[in-house]
N, C-alpha and C positions, 0 to 999 in steps of 0.2 A: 511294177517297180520301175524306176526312172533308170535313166543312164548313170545320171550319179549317181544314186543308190547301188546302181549293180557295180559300177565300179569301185567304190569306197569298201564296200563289202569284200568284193574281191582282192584287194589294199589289203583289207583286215584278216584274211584269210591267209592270204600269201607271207604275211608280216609273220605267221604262228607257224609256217611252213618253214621258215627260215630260222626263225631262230630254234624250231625241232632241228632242224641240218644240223647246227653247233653243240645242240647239248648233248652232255659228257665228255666234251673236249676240256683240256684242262686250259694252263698259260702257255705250254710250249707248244700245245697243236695248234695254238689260236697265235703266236708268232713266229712260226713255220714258216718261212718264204715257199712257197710251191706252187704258185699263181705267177709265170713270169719272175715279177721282182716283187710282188705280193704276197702278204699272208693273209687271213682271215681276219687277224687288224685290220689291214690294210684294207680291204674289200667293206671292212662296218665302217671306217674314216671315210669310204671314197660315196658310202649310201647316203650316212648321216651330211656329210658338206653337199652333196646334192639336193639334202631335202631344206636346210638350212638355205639353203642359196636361192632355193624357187619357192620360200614362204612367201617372201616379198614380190614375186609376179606372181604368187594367185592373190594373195591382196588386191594388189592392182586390178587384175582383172574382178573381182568381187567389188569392186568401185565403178569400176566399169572402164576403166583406163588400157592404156598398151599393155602389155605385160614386160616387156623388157625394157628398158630406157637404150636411147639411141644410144649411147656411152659405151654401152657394153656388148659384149660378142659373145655367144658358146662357140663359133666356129672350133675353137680349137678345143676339143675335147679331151682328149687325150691331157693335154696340158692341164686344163681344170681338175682332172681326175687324178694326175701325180700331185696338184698342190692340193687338193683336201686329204691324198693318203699320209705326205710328206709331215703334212700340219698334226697329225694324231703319231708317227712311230714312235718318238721319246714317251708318252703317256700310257699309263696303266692300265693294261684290258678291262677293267673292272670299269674303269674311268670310260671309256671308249664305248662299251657295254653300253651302261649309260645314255652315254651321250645317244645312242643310237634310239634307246626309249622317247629319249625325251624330243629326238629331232622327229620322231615316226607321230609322238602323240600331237605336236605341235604343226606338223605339216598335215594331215589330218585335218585340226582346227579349221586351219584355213583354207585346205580344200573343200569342207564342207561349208562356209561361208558361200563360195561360190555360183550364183543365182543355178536353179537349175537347168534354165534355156540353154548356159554355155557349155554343156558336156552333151556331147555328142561324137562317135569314133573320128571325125575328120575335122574336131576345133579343138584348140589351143588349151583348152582347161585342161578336155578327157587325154591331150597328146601329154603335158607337165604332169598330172598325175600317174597316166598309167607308166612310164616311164620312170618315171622317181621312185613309183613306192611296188604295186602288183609286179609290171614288167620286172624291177632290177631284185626283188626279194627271189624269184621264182629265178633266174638266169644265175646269180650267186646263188641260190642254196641247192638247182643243178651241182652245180660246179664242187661246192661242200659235199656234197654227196656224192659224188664220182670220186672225189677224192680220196674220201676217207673211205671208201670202199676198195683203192685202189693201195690203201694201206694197210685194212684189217679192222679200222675203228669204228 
């Protein structure tokens, strides 16, 4: 099995591990600030606008191009992560839920687009994936999981 294979797969695993962490949580555990200034909204707004954000540089790289345009910066992380949580707190869990399907299925997509030569643990495809989807499902449903252990649920 190739590197993308195993990592996609691993994506796909980690994605069923995460959202196991949530289930049986109603609307109030799931808008619970207890992350910092975070709730469990907040943490599926801050996966979903990351995966949303980097379909468009694996595109690119699956054309074979840069993957960022000079224009733009992650440097400041922290910052990108309060405006994709900020952009989902008025919206409906249900809504948000959602959205998280549909940015995991879609990010996905166009991860697997991506030629197989450019995944490998030290390029740029295998770093934007595993970080968007395995890395942060598995780091947040940690997190879900200590918590709610930390509460009884």
């Amino acid at each position: 099995m190739s590197g993308k294979h195993e990592l996609l797969n691993e994506a796909a695993f980690q994605y069923r591990a995460f959202h196991e962490a949530m289930h049986g949580l109603n609307e109030e555990h799931l808008t619970e600030v207890w992350l910092g200034t975070w709730s469990i909204r907040d943490i599926i707004a801050h996966i979903s606008g990351w995966q949303r954000e980097m379909i468009p540089t694996l595109e690119r790289l699956a054309q074979g191009q840069r993957p960022i345009p000079p224009s733009v910066s992650y440097d400041e992380v922290d910052a990108w992560n309060e405006k994709f949580a900020a952009a989902k707190r008025d919206v409906e869990v249900t809504d948000v839920l959602l959205e998280l399907d549909r940015s995991h299925e879609l990010f996905m997509h166009a991860a697997a687009q991506v030629p197989d030569d450019r995944y490998a643990p030290d390029r740029t495809a295998w770093k934007i994936v595993d970080l968007n989807s395995a890395h942060h499902y598995k780091e947040h449903g940690e997190e879900i999981r200590a918590w709610r252990e930390s509460r009884g649920l």
